[in-house]
C-alpha positions in Angstrom: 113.1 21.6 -38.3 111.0 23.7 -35.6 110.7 20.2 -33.6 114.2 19.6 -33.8 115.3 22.8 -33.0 112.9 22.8 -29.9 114.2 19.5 -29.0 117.3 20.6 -28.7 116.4 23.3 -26.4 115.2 21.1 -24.2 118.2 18.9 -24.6 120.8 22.0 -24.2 118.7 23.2 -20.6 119.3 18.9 -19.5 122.6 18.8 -20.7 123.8 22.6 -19.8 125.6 22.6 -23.2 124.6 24.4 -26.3 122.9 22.3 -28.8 121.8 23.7 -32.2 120.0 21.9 -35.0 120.9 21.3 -38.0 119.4 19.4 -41.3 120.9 16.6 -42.6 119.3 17.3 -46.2 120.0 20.4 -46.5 123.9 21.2 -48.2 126.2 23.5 -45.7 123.6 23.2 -42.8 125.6 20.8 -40.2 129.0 22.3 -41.4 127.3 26.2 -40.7 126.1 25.2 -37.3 129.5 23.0 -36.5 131.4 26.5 -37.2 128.6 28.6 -35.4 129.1 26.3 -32.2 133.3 25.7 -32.6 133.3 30.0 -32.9 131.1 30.2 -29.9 134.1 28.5 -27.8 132.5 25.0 -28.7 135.3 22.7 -28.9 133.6 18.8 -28.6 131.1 18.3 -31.0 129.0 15.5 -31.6 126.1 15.0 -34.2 122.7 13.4 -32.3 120.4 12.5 -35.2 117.1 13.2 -34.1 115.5 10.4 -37.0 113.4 7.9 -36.7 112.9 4.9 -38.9 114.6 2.0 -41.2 114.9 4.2 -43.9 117.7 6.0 -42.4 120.8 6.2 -44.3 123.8 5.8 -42.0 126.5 6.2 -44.6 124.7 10.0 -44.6 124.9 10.5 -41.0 128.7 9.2 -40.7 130.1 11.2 -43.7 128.3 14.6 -41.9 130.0 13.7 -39.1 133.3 13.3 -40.6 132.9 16.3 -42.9 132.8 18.4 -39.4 135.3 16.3 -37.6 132.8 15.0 -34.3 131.1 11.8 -33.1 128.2 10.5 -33.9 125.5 8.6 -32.1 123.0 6.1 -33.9 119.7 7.1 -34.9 116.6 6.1 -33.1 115.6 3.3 -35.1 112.3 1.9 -36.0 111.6 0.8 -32.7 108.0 -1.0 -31.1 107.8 2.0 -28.7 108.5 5.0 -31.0 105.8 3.3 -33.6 103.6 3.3 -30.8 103.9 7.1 -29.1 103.8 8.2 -32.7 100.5 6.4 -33.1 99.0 7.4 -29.9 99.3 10.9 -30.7 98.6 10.8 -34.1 94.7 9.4 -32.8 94.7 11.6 -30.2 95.0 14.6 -32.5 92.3 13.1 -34.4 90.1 13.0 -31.8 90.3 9.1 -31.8 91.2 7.4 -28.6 93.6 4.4 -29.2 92.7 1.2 -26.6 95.1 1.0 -23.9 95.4 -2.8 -23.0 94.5 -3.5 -19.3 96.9 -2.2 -16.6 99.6 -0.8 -19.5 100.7 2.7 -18.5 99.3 5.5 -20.6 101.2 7.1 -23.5 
């Protein structure tokens, strides 16, 4: 949840909207932070799944959206590139430098 709410951070100072995180397994959270951000003066909300993977359930992204009333946007995916960021810095925090192949751009 720290990542996520750090992400949004970064993603609120881009945007220059307020972005709060939320977790999708946890009951009452992304109804607590839809009624946090709607009493701020929030009045367009939309829910940005920050997951990554094929084991994503989409049917539990859709219904939080509809239990707050906002959009949704798809989930990352299990996508080539994310598998391989996420592997580069996995080795690199083990002290294990992955082979780049010849001329691709660093990680």
């Amino acid at each position: 949840m720290q990542a996520a709410g750090i992400t949004g951070m970064l993603l609120a100072a881009r945007l220059a909207v307020p972005v709060m995180a939320a977790a999708l397994d946890q009951e009452g959270s992304i109804s607590g932070v839809a009624e946090q951000l709607r009493s701020s003066g929030s009045q367009q909300l939309a829910l940005a799944p920050y997951l990554i993977g094929p084991e994503i359930d989409a049917e539990l992204v859709a219904a939080a959206a509809e239990e707050v009333d906002c959009s949704a946007a798809e989930a990352l995916g299990p996508y080539p590139a994310i598998g391989k960021l996420v592997l580069a810095k996995y080795t690199t925090a083990l002290g294990i430098a992955p082979q780049q192949p010849q001329g691709a751009p660093a990680l």
